[in-house]
C-alpha positions in Angstrom: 15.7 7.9 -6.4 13.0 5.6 -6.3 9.8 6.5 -8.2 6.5 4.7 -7.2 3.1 4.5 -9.4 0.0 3.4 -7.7 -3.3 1.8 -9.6 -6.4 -0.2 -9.1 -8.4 2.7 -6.1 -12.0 3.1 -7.2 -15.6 2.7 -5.3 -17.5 -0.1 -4.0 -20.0 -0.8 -1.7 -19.4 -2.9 2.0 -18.4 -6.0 1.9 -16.3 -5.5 -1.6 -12.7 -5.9 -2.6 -9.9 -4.0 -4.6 -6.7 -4.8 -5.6 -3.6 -2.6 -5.2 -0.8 -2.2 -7.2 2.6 -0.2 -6.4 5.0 -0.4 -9.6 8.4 0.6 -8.3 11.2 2.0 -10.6 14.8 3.7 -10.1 17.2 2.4 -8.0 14.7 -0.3 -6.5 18.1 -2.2 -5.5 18.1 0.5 -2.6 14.3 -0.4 -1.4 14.5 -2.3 2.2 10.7 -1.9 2.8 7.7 -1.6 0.9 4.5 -0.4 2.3 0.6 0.5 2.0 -0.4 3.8 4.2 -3.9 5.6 4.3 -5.3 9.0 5.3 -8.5 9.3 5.6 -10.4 13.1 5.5 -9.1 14.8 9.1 -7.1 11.7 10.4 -3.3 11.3 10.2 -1.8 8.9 7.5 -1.0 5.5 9.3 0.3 2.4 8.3 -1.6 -0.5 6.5 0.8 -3.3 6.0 4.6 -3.1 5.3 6.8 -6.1 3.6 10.6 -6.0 4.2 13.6 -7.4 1.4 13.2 -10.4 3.7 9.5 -11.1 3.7 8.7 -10.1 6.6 4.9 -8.6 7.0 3.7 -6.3 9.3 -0.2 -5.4 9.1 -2.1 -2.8 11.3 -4.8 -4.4 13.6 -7.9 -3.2 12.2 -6.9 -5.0 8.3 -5.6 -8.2 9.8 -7.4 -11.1 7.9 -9.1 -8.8 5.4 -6.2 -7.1 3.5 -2.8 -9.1 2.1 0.2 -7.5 1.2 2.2 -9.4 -1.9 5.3 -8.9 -3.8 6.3 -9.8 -7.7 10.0 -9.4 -7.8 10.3 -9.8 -11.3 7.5 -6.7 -12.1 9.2 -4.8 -8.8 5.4 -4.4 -8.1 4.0 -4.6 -4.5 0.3 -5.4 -4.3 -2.5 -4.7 -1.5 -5.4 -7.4 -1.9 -8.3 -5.9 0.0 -11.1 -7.9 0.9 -14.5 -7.8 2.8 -13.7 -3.9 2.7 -15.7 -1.5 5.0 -16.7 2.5 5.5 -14.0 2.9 7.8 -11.5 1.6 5.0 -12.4 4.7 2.8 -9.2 6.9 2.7 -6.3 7.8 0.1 -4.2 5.0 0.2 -0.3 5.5 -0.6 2.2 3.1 -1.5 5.8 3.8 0.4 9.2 2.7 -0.3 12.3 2.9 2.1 15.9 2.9 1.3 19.0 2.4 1.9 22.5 3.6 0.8 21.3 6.1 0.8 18.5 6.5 3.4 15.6 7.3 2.0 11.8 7.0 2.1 9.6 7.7 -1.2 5.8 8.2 -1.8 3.4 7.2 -4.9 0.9 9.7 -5.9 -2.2 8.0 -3.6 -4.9 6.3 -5.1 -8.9 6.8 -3.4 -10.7 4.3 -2.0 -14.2 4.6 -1.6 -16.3 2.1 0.5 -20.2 3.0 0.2 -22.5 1.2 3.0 
């Protein structure tokens, strides 16, 4: 089991930033991939950005160059550094965490993101 606590959502106006944070806990020896996803009122949840045990980063299209996915391995804490942030941004972001031995795929809580124009 892999539990996930999310911080640092809140509002601000176009053009802003936030900073994410994803504390993971359990058997965090288990997590392959770490992730930010989003929903956004009457759209399906879709991916953000995702880094893998190797480093590897995947970000969706419409972030690239404005959001940066990070890693502390020593406070098992994935972070989500949003910058230049826009309406379209506004959603409930969730941090994810997949596993191995045994498969597995975990949520946090969500936090809300608020962009104002």
């Amino acid at each position: 089991q892999v539990q996930l606590v999310e911080s640092g959502g809140g509002l601000v106006h176009d053009g802003g930033s936030l900073r994410l944070s994803c504390a993971a806990s359990g058997s965090i020896f288990s997590i392959a991939v770490m992730g930010w996803y989003r929903q956004a009122p009457g759209k399906q949840r879709e991916l953000v950005a995702r880094i893998n045990r190797g480093g590897t980063i995947n970000y969706a299209d419409s972030v690239k160059g404005r959001f940066t996915i990070s890693r502390d391995n020593a406070k098992n804490t994935v972070y989500l550094e949003m910058n230049n942030l826009k309406s379209e941004d506004t959603a409930v972001y969730y941090c994810n965490a997949a596993t191995t031995t045994p498969l597995g795929n975990y949520w946090g809580q969500g936090t809300q993101v608020t962009v104002s124009s």
